[in-house]
C-alpha atoms as one frame of an Amber mdcrd trajectory, in Angstrom:
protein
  26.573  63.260  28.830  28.040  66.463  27.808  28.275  69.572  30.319  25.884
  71.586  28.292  23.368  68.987  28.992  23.675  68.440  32.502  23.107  72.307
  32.628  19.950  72.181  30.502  18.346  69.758  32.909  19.485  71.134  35.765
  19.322  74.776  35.815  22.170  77.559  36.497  22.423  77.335  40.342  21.412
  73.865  40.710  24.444  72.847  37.979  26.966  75.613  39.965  26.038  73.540
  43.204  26.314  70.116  41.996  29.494  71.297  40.368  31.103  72.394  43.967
  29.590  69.529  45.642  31.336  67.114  43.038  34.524  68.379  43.432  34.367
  68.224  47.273  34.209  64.369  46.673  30.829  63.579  48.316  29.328  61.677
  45.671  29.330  57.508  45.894  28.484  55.790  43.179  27.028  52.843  43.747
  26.147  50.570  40.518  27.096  52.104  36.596  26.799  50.929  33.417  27.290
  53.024  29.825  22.619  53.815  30.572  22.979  55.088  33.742  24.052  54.948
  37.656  23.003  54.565  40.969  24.407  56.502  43.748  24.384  57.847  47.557
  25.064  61.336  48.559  26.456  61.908  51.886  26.808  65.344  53.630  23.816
  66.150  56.475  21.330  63.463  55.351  21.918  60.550  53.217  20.158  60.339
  49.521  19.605  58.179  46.877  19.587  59.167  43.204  19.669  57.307  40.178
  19.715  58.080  36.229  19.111  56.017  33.325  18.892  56.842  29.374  16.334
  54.901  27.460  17.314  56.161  23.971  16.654  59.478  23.297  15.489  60.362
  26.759  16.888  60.753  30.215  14.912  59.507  33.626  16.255  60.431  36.762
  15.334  60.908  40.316  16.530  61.869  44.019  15.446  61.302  47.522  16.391
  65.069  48.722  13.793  67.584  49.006  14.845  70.055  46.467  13.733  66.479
  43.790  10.140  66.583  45.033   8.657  68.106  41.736  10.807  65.929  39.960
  13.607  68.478  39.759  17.111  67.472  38.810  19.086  68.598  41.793  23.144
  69.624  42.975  23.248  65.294  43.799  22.001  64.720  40.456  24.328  67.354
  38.649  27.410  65.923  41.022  26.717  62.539  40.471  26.451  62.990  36.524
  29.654  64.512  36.394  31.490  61.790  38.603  29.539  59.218  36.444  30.510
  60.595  33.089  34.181  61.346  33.782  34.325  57.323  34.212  32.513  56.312
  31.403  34.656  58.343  29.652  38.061  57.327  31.271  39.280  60.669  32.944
  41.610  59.897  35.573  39.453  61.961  38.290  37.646  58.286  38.253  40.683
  56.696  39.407  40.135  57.071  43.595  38.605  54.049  44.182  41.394  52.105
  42.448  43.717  54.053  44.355  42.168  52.948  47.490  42.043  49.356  46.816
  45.418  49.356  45.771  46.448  50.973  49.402  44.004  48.671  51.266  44.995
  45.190  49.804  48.628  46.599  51.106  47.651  46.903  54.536  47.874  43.771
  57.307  45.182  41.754  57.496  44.444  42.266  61.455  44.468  45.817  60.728
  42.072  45.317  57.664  39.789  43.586  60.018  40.091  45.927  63.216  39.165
  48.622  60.804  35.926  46.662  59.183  35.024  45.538  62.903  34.731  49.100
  63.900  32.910  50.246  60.807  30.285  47.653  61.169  29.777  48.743  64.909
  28.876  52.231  63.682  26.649  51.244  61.111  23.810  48.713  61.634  23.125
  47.654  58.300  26.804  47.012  57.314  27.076  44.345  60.745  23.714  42.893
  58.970  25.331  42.617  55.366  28.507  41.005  57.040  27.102  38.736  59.305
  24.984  37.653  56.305  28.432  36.999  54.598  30.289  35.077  57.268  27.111
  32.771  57.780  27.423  28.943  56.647  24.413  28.068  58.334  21.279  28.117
  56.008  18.914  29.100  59.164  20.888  32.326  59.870  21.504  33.096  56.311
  17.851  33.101  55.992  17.066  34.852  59.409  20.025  37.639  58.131  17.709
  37.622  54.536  14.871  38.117  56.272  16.246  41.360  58.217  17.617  43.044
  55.015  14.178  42.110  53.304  11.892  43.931  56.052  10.287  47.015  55.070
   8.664  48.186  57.820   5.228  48.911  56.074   4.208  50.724  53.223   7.079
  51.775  50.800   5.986  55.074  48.985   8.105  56.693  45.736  11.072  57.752
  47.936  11.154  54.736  50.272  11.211  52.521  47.267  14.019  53.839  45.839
  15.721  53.258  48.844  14.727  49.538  49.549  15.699  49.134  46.158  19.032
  49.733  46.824  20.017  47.712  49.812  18.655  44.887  47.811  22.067  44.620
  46.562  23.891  43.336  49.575  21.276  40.508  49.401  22.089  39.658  45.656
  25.426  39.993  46.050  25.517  37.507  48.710  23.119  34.990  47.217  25.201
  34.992  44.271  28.441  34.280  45.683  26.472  30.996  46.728  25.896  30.015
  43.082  28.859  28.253  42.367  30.139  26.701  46.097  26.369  25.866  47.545
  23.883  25.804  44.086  21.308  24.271  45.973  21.251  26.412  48.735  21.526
  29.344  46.505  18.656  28.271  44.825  16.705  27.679  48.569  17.414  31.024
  49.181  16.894  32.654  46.331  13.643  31.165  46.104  12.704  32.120  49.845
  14.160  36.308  49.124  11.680  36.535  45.974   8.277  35.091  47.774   9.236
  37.668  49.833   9.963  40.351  47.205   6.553  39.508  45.315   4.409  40.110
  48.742   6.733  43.348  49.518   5.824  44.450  46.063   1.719  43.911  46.949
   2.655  47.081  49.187   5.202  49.907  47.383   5.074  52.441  45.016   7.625
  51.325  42.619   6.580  54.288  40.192  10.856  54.291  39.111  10.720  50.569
  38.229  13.803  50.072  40.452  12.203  47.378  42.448  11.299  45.958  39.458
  14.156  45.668  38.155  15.905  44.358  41.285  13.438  41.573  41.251  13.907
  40.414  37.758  17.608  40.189  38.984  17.073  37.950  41.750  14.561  35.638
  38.733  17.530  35.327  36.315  20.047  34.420  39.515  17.416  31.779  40.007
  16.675  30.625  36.651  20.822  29.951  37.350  20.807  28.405  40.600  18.213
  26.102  39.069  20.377  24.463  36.390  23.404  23.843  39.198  21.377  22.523
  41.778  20.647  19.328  42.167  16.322  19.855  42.545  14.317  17.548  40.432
  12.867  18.303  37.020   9.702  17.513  38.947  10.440  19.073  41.982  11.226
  22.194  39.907   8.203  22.105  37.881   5.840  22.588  40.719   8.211  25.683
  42.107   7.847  26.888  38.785   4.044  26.801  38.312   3.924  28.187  41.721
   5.765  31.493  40.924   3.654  31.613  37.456   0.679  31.569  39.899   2.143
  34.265  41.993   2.696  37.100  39.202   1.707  38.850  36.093   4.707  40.190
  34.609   6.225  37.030  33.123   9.261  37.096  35.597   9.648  33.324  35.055
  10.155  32.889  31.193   9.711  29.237  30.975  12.562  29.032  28.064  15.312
  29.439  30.685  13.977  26.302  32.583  13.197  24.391  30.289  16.512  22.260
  29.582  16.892  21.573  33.119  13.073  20.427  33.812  14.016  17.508  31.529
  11.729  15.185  30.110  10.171  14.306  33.530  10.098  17.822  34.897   8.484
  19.046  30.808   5.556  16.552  31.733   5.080  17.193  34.945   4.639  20.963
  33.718   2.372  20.300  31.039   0.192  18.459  33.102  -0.011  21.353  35.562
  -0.931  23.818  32.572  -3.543  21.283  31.406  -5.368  21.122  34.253  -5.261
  24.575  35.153  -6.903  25.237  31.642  -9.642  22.457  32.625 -10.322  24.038
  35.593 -11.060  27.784  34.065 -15.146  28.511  34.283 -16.853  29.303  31.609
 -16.711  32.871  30.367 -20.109  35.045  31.530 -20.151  37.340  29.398 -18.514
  39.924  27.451 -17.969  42.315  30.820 -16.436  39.437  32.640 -12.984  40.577
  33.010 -11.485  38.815  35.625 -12.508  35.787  34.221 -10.888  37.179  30.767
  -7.396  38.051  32.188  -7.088  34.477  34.306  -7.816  32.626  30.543  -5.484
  34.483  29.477  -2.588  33.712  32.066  -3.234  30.530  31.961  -3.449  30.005
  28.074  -0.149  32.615  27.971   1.499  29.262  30.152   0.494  26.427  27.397
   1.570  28.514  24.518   5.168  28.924  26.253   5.229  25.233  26.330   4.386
  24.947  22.708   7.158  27.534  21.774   9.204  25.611  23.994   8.531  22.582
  22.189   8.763  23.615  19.055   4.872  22.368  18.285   3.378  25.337  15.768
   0.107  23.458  15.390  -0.970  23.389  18.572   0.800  26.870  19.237  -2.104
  28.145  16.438  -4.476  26.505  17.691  -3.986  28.108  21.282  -4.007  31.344
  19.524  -6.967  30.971  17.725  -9.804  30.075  20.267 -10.638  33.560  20.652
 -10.302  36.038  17.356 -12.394  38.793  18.521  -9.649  41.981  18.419  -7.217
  42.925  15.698  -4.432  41.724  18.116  -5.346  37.873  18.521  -4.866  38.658
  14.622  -1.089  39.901  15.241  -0.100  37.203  17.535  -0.798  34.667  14.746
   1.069  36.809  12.477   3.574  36.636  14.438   3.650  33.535  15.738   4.127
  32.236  11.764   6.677  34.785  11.091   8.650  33.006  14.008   8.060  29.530
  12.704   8.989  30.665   9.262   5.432  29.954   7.458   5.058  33.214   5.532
   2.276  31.904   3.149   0.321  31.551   6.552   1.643  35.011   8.092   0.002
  36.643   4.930  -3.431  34.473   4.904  -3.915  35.399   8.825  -3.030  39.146
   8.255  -5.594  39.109   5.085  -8.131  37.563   6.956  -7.350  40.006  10.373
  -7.812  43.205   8.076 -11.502  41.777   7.257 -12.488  40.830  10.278 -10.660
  44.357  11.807 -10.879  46.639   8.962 -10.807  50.127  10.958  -8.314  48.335
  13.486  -5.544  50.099  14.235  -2.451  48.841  13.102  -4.242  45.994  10.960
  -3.204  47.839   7.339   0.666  48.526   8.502   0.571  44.658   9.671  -0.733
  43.274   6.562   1.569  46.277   4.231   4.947  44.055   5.967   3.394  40.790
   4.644   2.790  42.498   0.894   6.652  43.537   1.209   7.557  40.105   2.485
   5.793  38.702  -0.664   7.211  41.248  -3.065   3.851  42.938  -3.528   5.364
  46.233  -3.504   2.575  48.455  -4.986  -0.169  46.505  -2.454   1.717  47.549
   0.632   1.617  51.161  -0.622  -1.307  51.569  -1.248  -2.307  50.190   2.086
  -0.582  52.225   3.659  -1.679  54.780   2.228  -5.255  54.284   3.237  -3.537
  53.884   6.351  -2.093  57.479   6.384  -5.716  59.138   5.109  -7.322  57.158
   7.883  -4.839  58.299  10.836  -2.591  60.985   9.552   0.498  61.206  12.349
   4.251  61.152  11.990   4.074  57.346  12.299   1.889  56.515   9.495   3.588
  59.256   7.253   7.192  57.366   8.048   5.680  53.630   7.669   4.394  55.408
   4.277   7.776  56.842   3.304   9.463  53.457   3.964   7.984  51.490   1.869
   7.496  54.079  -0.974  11.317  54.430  -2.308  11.571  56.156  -5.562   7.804
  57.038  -5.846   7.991  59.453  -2.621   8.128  62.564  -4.381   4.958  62.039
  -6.100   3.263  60.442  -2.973   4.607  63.094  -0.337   3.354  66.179  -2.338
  -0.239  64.250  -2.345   0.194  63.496   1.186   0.961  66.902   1.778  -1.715
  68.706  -0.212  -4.297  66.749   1.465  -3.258  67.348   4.911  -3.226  71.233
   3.765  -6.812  70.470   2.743  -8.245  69.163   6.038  -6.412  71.742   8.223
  -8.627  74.277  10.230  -9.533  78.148   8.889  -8.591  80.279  12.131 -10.586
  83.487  12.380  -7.391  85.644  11.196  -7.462  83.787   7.923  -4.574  81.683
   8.890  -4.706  77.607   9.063  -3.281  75.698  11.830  -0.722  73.891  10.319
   0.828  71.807  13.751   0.271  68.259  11.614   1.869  69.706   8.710   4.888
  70.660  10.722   5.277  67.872  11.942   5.365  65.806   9.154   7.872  68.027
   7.871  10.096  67.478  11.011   9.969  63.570  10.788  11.274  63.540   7.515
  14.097  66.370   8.285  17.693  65.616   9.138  19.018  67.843  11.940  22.297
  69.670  11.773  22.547  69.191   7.488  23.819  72.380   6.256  20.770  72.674
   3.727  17.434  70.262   4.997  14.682  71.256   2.368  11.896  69.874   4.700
  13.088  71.931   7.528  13.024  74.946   5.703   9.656  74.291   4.002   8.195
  73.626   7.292  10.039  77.414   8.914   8.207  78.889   5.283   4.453  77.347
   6.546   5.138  78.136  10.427   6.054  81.832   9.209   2.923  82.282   7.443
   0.416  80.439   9.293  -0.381  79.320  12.629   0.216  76.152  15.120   0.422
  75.025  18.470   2.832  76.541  21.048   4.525  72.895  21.544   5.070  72.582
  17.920   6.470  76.200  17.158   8.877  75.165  20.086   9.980  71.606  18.287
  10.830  73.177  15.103  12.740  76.167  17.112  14.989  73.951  18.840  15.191
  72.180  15.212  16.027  75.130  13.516  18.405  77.029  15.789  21.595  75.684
  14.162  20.748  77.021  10.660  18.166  79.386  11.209  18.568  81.166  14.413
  16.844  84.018  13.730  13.774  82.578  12.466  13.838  80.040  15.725  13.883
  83.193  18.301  10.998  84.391  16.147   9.237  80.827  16.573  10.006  80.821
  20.897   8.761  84.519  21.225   5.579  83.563  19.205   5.384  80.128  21.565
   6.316  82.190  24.895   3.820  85.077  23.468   0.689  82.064  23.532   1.816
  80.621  26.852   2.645  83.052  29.072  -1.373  84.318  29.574  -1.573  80.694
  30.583   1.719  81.465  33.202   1.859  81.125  37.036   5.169  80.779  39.320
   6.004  77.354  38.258   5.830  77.895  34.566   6.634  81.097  33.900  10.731
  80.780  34.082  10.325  78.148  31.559
């Protein structure tokens, strides 16, 4: 991230005391990748902050007070900077290097002495190495069992927190993968029945608990093909933990080598009869009953992926067509299999069973392209557009219109002009317009005709405060003048609105 960011989310004096508090060293980062980071910050009290990028946007959160309103804070700024000196390879990022090199130079009694005293001070580091030391599968569980306690309720804060001492256990379980597999897998299996009754009781609004436990499912989806557990023996482990969630944490592809052809039948017949044993449906408003059906047939259509079996795999998806997406999953579900004849027959047949579905037209527009029906998909998606005129449906129309855009953007255009709302001044509000115009412009091009026709509407007419803003920050590089015009117009609409959280911004 570049400094000019990490000022724009954080503010001047929170970046000016992040910035001091970085170069004082106090920052620890704790897991990084090139999306994000993990970290504890350690001066009176001890917090934990993370940040991750998810394309275009940043999430980020810490456990000190001055993060409550979701601020980002000096531990954020600090940690940001320590982060993105390493991802970019300045040497400031070279201390923890330095102090493995000195360590692995220093004797080994004095090495020890100096963990043995550490681990005295701090509770949870004597748990964490007694864990590691343990060859005895009782202890190693008793030790998982003591990192694994939450002590009640975990709300937003806490979470974060527990989320991050879950890494000692990881770590640990997964240097058992390759000397102990079937231990590792024991264990594994023990820490994430645990995990899915902690997460009965947290608020894991940041995910990171989440995450954490997909972790531990993908170390055991690993443990499983070393160990030496029966296909069988795994099957019924396996159904167990599909009983046990709803977020598809158990992918039955990774298993399904190692079941083998025992452990595949003894999984099937599992399925089977859990799909026997599902009561008839009561009624439209029975929802419970609707989302259990669906589990359960979710579970027989893995297998027929698995297996490679498309018939039946149709089949399963076509006992119940009554929305537009049973329609998509049988689109789908032939694109995968490579039958596009059928992809375009079930599409056809979903738009006239779904005709005012949303995203029925755009679904059945990909088959026309797939077929070569060029002129069929636009002129779906053009009804598409007229229908639900928004950014998306104006790009899916620009796609697929190539050299007839000119002619079919000015008509999309006009008409939007057409339908847009007389204000009492005489003005229109043109916000959709605008908008349309800033999907198809290309930022920072020294001359963007759609920018500049969309500054020429905003100048003469009106639109919302949040739009005005969009194409301000949009037009700042080329127009600068007209943008401050734009934010004094937006910050002239808002700030009757203003009270002492909002009016800074």
């Amino acid at each position: 991230m570049k400094l000019a960011q990490i000022q724009a989310l954080a503010g001047r004096s929170a970046f000016e005391r992040g910035t001091a508090y970085h170069e004082q060293s106090r920052m620890k980062l704790s897991k990084q990748s090139e999306s994000g980071f993990e970290a504890t910050a350690q001066g009176t009290h001890r917090y934990r902050l993370w940040l991750r990028k998810k394309g275009p946007a940043i999430e980020f959160a810490c456990t000190c007070p001055a993060a409550a309103d979701g601020s980002f804070c000096k531990h954020l700024v600090a940690a940001t900077l320590s982060w993105t000196e390493r991802e970019s390879g300045n040497l400031s990022g070279s201390t923890e290097a330095d102090l493995q090199t000195s360590l692995l130079n220093q004797p080994r009694e004095l090495l020890a002495e100096w963990l043995y005293q550490a681990a005295m001070a701090d509770d949870r580091l004597e748990r964490q190495l007694r864990l590691k030391l343990s060859n005895n599968p009782a202890e190693l569980k008793k030790a998982l069992s003591a990192l694994l306690r939450t002590g009640g309720f975990l709300d937003w804060r806490r979470s974060q927190d527990y989320a991050l001492r879950l890494d000692a256990p990881l770590e640990i379980l997964e240097s058992l993968l390759n000397r102990a597999p079937d231990q590792c897998l024991e264990l594994t299996d023990y820490t994430i029945n645990r995990l899915l009754r902690v997460y009965e009781r947290v608020d894991d609004s940041s995910g990171m608990i989440g995450d954490r436990l997909r972790e531990f499912t993908e170390l055991h989806a690993r443990a499983a093909a070393q160990a030496s557990v029966t296909g069988a023996r795994l099957a019924a482990n396996l159904f167990k933990f599909k009983r046990g969630e709803d977020w598809n944490l158990f992918p039955l592809k990774r298993y399904w080598e190692r079941l083998g052809a025992k452990g595949q039948a003894a999984y099937l017949r599992l399925v089977e009869k859990a799909l026997l044993a599902l009561p008839e449906p009561k009624g439209k408003q029975d929802y419970s009953g609707q989302i259990e059906a669906s589990r359960v047939l979710a579970w027989r259509e893995e297998i027929a992926r698995c297996e490679g079996d498309f018939d039946t795999l149709i089949d399963l998806l076509s006992r119940d067509l009554n929305s537009s997406y049973d329609f998509e999953k049988i689109v789908k579900a032939c694109r995968e299999f490579g039958h596009d004849g059928l992809a375009l027959n079930w599409a056809e047949r979903g738009l006239k069973q779904h005709p005012d579905a949303r995203g029925m037209r755009p679904l059945l527009a990909e088959e026309y392209q797939h077929a070569g029906l060029d002129q069929e998909a636009r002129d779906l998606l053009w009804q598409d557009f007229r229908q639900r005129p928004s950014t998306q449906t104006w790009q899916r129309l620009q796609d697929a219109s190539l050299e007839h855009w000119i002619t079919i953007r000015r008509q999309a255009l006009d008409e939007i002009a057409e339908r847009e709302h007389l204000l009492d001044d005489g003005r229109h509000d043109v916000s959709l317009r605008i908008e349309l115009l800033l999907a198809e412009s290309a930022p920072g091009e020294a001359s963007d005709p759609a920018l500049k026709e969309a500054l020429d509407v905003a100048l003469e007419h009106a639109a919302s405060p949040f739009v005005l803003q969009r194409l301000a920050k949009a037009s700042t590089p080329e127009h600068p003048q007209a943008a401050a015009s734009l934010y004094r117009r937006a910050a002239d609409a808002e700030l009757p609105k203003a009270n002492a959280n909002t009016y800074r911004k």
